[in-house]
C-alpha positions in Angstrom: 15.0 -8.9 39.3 12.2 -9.5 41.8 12.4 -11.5 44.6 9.8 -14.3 43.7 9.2 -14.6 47.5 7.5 -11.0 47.7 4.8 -12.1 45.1 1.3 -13.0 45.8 0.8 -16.9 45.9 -1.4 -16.8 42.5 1.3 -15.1 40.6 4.1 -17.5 41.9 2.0 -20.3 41.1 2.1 -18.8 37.7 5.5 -18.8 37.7 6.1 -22.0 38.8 3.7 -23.8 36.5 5.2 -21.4 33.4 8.7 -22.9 34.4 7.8 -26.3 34.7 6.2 -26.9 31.4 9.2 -25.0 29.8 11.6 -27.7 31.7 8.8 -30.3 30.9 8.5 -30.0 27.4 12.1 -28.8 26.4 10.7 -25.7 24.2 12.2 -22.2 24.5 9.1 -21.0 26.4 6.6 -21.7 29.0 3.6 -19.9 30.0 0.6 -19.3 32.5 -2.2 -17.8 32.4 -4.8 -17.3 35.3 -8.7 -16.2 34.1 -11.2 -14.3 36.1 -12.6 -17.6 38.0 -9.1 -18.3 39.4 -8.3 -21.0 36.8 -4.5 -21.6 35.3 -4.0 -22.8 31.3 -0.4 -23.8 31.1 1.5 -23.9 27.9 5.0 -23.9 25.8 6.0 -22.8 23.1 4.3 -24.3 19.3 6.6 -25.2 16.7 5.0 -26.9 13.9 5.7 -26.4 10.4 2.1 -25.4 10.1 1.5 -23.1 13.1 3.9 -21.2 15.7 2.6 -19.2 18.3 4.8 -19.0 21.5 4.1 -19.8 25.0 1.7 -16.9 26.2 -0.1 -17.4 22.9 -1.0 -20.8 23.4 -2.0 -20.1 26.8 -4.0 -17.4 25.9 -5.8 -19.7 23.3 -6.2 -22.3 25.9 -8.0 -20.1 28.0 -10.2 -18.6 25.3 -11.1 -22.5 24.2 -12.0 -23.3 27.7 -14.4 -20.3 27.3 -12.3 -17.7 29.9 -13.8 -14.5 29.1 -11.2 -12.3 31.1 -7.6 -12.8 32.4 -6.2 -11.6 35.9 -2.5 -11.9 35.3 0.2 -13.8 32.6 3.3 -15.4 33.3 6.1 -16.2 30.4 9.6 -17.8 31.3 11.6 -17.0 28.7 15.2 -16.1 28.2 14.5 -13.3 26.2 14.4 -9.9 28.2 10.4 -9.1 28.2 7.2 -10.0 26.6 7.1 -9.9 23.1 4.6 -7.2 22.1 2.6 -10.2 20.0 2.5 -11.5 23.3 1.2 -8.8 25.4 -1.3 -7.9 22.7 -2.9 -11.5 23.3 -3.1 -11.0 27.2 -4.8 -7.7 26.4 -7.1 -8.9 24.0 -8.6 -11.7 26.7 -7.3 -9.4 29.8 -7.3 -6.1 28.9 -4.4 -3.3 28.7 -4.2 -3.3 32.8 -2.9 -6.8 32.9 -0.1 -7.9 34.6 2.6 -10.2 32.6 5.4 -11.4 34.6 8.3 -11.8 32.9 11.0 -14.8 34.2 13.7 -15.9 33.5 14.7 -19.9 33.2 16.3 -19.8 36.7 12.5 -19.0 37.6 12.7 -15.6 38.6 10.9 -13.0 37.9 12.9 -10.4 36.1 9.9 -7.7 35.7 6.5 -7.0 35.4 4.5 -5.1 32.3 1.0 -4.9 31.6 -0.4 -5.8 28.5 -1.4 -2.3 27.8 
């Protein structure tokens, strides 16, 4: 586990706003994204009959709509153990293979970092 107090300020705010629209929507997952101009797309999980993507998926999709052409970091609060590969392979589509992912759990804290790659 990683003490959430040693991360930069844009990756706690990542965090944060990840948790909160978990807790907010009452969906498995909740996710944050920050592009290369500093900006945050928040997002849970999609259930529809129709669609599912999960959390970091919609976020990434969010960003792409909003015309982000890069990412600078992801943040998924899940309950699972780490990001789902599906998951990193979105960030690195948008981000590239360097990008960091943190990976939380519900409680909020980060439980470890990947990179897309």
């Amino acid at each position: 586990m990683t003490d959430n107090s040693a991360l930069d300020p844009e990756d706690r705010k990542i965090v944060t706003l990840a948790r909160s629209a978990r807790a907010r929507n009452a969906v498995p997952e909740g996710a944050a994204v920050r592009d290369e101009t500093g900006r945050t797309y928040v997002a849970g999980t999609v259930a529809l009959d129709s669609l599912k993507l999960s959390a970091l998926q919609t976020a990434v999709a969010m960003a792409v709509a909003s015309g982000a052409t890069s990412l600078e970091a992801a943040a998924v609060v899940t309950e699972a153990e780490g990001a789902s590969e599906a998951d990193r392979a979105a960030v690195r589509d948008l981000g590239g293979p360097g990008t960091p992912v943190l990976v939380a759990g519900p409680d909020g804290s980060v439980r470890t970092t990947v990179t897309a790659g």
